[in-house]
C-alpha positions in Angstrom: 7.3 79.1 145.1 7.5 82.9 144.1 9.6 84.4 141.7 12.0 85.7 144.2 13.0 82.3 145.7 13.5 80.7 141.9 15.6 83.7 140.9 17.2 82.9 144.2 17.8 79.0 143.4 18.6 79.9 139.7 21.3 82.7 140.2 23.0 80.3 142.8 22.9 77.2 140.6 24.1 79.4 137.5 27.2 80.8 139.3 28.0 77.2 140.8 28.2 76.0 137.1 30.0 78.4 136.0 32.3 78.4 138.9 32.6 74.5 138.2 32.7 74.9 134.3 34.8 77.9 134.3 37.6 76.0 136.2 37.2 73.1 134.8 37.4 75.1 131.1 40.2 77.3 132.2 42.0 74.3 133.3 41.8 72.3 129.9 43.1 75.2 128.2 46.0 75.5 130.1 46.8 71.8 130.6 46.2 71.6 133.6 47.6 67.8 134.5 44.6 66.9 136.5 42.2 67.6 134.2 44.1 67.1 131.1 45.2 63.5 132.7 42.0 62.2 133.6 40.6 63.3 130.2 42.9 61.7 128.5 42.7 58.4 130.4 38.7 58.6 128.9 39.9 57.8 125.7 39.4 62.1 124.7 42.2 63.0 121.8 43.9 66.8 123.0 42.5 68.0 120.4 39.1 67.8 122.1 40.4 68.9 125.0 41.2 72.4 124.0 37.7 72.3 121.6 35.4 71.5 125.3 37.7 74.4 127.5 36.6 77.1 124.5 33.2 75.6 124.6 32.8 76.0 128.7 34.1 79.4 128.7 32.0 80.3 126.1 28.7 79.0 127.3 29.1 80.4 131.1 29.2 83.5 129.2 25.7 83.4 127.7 24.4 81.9 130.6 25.6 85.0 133.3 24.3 87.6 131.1 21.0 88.3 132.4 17.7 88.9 130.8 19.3 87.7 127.6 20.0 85.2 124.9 17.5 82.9 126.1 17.4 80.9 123.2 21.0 80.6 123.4 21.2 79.7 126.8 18.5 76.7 126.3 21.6 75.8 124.0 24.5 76.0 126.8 22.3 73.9 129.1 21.9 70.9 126.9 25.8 71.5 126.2 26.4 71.2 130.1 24.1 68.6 130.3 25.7 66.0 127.8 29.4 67.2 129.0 28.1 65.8 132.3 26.4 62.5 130.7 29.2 61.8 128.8 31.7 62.6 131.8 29.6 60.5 133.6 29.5 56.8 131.1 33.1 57.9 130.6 34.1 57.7 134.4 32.1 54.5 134.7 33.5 53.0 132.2 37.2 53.5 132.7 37.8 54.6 136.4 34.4 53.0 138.0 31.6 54.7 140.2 33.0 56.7 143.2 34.8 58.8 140.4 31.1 59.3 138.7 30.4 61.7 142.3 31.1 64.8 140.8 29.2 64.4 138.0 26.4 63.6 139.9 26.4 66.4 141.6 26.9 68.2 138.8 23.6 66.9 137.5 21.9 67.6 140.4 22.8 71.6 140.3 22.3 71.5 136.8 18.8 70.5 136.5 17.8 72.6 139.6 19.0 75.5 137.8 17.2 74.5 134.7 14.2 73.9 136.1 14.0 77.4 137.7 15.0 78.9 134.3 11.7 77.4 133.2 9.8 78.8 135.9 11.3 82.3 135.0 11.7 82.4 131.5 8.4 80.0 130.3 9.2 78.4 126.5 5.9 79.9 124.5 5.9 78.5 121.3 3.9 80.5 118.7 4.1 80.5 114.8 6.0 83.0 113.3 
């Protein structure tokens, strides 16, 4: 695969996550009662709620600025990725598995998009 089909695959995957996250962010902050109601039924205090909307927005900041932060956006993937794991134990838990569909699709896009960050941006690990 060249570069130009991974920046292809990455670009799409990072604007379907932030699409997803963005809302889904947006909508904890405003108290949205679908979101808001299905969090709570997982057990998640309010004041959590509003902590995980700031959190989204913030990290699909970092990770649409281009060429940049890469350290940083190592850091909002492995924050998307364990909001999804945990979304995903927490729906299976309380509401069962056809409500654990989103999150598996979310884990899908996610580590697609991940990968190809690899492919672009390759970890070199030197002493400083």
């Amino acid at each position: 695969m060249n570069t130009k089909t991974s920046k292809v695959i990455y670009w799409t995957g990072a604007i379907l996550i932030s699409l997803w996250f963005g809302a889904s962010g947006f909508f904890e902050l405003t108290h949205n009662p679908i979101v808001w109601d299905i969090t709570v039924q997982l057990g998640y205090p309010p004041h959590f709620i509003y902590i995980l909307g700031v959190a989204k927005l913030l990290g699909i900041t970092v990770l649409l600025i281009p060429d940049r932060l890469l350290r940083l956006k190592e850091w909002v993937f492995a924050g998307i990725f364990f909001d999804i794991l945990f979304a995903f134990f927490s729906k299976i838990a309380v509401l069962g598995f056809p409500a654990t569909i989103d999150a598996i699709i979310a884990f899908t896009i996610i580590s697609v998009t991940y990968t190809q960050y690899r492919k672009l941006y390759p970890a070199t690990y030197t002493k400083a």
